[in-house]
C-alpha positions as CSV (number, residue, x, y, z in Angstrom):
1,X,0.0,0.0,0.0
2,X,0.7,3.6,-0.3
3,X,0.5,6.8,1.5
4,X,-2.9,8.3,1.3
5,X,-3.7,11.8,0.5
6,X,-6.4,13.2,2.6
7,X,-8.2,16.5,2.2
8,X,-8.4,19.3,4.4
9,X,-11.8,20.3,5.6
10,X,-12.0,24.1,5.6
11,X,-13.8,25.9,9.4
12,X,-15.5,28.6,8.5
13,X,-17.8,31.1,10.6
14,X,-21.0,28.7,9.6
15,X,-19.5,26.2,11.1
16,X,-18.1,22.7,10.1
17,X,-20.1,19.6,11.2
18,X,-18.1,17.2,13.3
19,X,-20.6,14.2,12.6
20,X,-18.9,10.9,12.2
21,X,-18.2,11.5,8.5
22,X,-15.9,14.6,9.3
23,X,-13.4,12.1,10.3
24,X,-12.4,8.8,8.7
25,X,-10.2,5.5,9.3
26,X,-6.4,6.0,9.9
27,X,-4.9,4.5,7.3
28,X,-1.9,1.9,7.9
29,X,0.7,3.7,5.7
30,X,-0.2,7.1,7.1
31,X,-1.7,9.9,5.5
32,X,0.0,13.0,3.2
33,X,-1.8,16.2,4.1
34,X,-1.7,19.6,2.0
35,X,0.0,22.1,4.9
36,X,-0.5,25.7,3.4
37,X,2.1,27.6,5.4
38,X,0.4,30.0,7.1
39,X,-0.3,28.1,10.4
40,X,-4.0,27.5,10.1
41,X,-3.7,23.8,9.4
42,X,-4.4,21.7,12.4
43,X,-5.4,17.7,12.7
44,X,-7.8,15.8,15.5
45,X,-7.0,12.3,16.1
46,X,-9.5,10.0,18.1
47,X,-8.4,6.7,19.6
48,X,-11.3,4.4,20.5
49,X,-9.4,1.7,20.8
50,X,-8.6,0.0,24.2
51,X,-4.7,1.4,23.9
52,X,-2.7,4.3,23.8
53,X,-1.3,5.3,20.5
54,X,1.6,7.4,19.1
55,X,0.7,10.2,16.3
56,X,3.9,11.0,14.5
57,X,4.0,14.2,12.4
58,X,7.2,13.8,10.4
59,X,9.4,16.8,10.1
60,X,12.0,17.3,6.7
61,X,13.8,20.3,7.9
62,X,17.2,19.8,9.0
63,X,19.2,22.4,11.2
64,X,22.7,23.1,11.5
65,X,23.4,19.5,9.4
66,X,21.5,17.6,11.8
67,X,17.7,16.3,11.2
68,X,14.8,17.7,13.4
69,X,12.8,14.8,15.5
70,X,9.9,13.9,14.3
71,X,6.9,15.5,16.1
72,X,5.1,12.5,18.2
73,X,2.1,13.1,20.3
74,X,0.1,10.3,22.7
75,X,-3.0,9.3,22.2
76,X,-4.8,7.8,25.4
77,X,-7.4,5.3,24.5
78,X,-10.2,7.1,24.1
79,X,-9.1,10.3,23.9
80,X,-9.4,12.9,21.4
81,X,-6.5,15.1,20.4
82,X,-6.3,18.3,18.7
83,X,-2.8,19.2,17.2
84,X,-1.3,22.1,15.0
85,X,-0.3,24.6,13.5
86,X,2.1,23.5,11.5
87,X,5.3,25.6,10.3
88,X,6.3,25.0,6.9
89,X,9.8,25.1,7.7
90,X,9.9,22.4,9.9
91,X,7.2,20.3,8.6
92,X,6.7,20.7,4.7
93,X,8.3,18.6,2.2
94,X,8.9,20.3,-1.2
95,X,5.6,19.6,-2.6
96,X,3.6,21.2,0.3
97,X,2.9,17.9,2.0
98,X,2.9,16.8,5.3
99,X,3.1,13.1,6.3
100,X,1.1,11.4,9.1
101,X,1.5,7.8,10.8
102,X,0.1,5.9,13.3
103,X,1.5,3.6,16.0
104,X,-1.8,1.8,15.6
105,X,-5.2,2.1,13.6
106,X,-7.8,-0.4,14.7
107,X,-10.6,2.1,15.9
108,X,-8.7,5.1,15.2
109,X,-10.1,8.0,13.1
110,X,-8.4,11.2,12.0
111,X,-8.9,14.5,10.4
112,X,-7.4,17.2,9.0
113,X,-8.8,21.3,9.4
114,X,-8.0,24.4,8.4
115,X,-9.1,27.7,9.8
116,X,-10.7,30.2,7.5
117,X,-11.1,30.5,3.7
């Protein structure tokens, strides 16, 4: 399998529906999201599974020669975590993408938002 490109849902001041749909299954390979650079993008996870997970956000900037760590953030189970901005220098690759991966992603869902128009 492949990396899966998921679409940002825009939050506007009509409001975005958070019904089950809004969110959908974490993929095993992770997920390549569109991160525009001007710190707006932001991702929930939620873990309904019985066990913690770990949400890695991988970085590609490097500083001074050495590579940044990869961003990782705990997921209890069931918990719901909210996560961002995002700085394109640390976190963009070339193309404008961001990758996501899961420790685990049996009952896990995942979405990503962005703030405005």
């Amino acid at each position: 399998m492949a990396r899966l490109p998921l679409t940002v849902q825009a939050v506007a001041v009509t409001g975005l529906s958070l019904a089950a749909d809004a969110m959908g299954a974490a993929h095993v390979d992770g997920f390549s999201v569109m991160n525009d650079g001007d710190k707006r993008t932001f991702f929930m996870c939620k873990n309904a599974s019985g066990a913690p997970i770990t949400l890695t956000i991988q970085t590609y900037a490097t500083r001074d020669g050495l590579a940044v760590a990869e961003r990782t953030i705990a997921v209890a189970a069931g918990a719901r975590v909210l996560t961002g901005p995002f700085s394109a220098a640390l976190y963009n690759r070339t193309n404008g993408l961001i990758y996501v991966d899961f420790s685990a992603v049996t009952s896990v869902t995942f979405g990503a938002y962005r703030l405005g128009s």
